[in-house]
Backbone bond lengths (Angstrom), bond angles and torsions (degrees), N, CA, C in turn:
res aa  C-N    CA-C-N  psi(-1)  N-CA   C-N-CA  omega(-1)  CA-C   N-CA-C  phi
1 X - - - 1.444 - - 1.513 111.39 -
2 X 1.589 103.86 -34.60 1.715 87.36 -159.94 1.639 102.51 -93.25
3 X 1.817 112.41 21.20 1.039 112.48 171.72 1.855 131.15 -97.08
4 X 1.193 84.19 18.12 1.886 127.01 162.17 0.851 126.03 -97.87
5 X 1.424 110.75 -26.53 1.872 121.22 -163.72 1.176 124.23 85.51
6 X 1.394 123.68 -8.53 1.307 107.92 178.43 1.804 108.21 -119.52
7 X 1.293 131.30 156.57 0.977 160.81 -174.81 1.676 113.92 -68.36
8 X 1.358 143.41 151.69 1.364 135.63 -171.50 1.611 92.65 -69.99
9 X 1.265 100.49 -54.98 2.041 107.61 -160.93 1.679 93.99 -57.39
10 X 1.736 134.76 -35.50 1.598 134.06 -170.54 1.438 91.73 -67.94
11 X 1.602 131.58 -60.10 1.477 136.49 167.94 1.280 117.01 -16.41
12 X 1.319 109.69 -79.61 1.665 138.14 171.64 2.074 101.00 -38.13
13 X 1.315 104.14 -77.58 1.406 86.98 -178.68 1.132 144.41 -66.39
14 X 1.769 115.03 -4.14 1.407 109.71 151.83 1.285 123.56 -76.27
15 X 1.418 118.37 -33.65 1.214 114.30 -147.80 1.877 81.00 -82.77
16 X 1.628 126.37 -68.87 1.228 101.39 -174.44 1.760 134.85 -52.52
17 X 1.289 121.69 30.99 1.421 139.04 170.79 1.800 98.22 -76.59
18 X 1.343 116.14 -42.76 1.472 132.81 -154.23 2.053 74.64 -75.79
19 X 1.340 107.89 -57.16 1.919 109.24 -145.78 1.478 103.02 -93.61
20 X 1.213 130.12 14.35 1.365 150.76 167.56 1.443 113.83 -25.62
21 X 1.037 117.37 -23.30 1.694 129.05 -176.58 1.445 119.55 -134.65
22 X 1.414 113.93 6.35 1.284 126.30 -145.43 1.714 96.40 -90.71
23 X 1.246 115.32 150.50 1.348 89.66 -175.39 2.094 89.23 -126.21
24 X 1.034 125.77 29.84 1.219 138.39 174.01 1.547 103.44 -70.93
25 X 1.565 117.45 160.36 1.455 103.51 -176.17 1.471 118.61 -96.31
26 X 1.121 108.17 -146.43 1.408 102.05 177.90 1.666 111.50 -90.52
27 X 1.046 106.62 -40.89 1.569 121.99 -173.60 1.419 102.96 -60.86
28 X 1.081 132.16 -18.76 1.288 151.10 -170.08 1.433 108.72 -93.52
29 X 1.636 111.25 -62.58 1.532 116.03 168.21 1.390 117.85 -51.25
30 X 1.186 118.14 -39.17 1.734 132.70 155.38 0.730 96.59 -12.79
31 X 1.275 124.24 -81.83 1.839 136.28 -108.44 1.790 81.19 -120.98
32 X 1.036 144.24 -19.81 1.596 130.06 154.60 1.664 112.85 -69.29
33 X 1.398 109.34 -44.14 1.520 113.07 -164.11 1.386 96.10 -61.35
34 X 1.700 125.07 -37.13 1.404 114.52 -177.95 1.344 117.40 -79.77
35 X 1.361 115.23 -35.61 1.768 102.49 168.57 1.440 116.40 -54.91
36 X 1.115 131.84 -24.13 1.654 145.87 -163.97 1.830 82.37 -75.19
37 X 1.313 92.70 -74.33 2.174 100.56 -167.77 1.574 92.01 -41.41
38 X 1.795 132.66 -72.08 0.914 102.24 -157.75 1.821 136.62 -60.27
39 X 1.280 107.33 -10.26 1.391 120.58 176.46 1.712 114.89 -65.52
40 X 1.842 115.32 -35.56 1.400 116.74 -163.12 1.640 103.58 -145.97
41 X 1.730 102.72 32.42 1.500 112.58 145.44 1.293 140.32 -174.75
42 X 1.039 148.04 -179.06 1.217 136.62 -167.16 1.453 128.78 -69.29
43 X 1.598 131.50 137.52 0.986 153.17 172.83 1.681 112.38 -15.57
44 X 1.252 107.43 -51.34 1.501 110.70 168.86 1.418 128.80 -107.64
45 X 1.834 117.42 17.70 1.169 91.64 156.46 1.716 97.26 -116.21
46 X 0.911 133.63 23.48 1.657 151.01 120.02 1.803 105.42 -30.49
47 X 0.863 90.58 -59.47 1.560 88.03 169.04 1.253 148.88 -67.24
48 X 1.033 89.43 -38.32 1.756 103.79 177.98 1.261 103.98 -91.48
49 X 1.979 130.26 -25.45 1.221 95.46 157.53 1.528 129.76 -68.51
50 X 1.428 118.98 -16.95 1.238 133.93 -138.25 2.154 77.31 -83.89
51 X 1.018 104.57 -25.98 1.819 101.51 -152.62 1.716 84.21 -115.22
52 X 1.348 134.79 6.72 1.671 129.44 140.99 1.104 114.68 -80.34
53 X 1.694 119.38 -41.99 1.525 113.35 -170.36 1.606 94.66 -74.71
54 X 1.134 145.30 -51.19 1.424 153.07 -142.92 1.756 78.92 -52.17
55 X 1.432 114.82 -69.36 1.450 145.73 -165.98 1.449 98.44 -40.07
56 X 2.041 116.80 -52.92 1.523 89.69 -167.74 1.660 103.93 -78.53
57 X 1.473 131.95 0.21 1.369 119.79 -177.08 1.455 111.52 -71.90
58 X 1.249 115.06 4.79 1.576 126.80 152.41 1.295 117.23 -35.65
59 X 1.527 93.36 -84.46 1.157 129.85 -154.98 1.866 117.11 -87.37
60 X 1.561 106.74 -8.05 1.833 106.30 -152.30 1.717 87.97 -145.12
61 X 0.896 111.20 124.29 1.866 120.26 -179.85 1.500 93.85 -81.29
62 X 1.507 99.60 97.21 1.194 132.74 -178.07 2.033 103.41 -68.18
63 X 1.635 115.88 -10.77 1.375 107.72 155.10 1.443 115.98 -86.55
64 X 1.028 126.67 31.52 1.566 118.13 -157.94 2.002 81.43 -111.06
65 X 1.745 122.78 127.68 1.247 125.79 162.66 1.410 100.10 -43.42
66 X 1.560 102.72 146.45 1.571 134.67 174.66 1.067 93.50 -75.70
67 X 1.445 151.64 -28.80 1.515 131.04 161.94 0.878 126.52 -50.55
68 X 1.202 117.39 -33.19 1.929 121.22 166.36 1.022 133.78 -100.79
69 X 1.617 116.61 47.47 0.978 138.35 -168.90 1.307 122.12 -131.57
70 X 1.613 118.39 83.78 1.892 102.75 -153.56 1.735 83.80 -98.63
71 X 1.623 89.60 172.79 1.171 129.82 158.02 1.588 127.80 -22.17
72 X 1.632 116.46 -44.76 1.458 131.45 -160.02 1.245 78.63 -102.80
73 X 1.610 132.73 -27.86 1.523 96.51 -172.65 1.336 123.26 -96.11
74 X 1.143 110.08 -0.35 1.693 126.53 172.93 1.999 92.72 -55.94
């Protein structure tokens, strides 16, 4: 990631600007945010988000709506 320049949480807050009202979940926003990367970037940093997000479904109840999902808690 930070071989773009930007940061997961800089990622995260543009892209959820678009899902701001969205009441879809997270696991869901996932699985769009990565079709989006693979269209407008490279093969491996497709990857490494693909194997961060995998990582936060650890940690973040990936059914919980992307509306309630800020920034600080990434």
């Amino acid at each position: 990631m930070w071989s773009n320049g930007q940061s997961l949480a800089h990622v995260w807050e543009d892209w959820k600007k678009l899902y701001l009202a969205a009441n879809q979940s997270v696991k869901a926003s996932f699985e769009l945010f990565l079709q989006h990367l693979q269209s407008t970037s490279s093969h491996r940093y497709c990857q490494e988000f693909n194997w961060i997000l995998n990582r936060l479904d650890l940690f973040l109840d990936t059914d919980t709506p992307i509306c309630q999902v800020t920034t600080k808690r990434w």
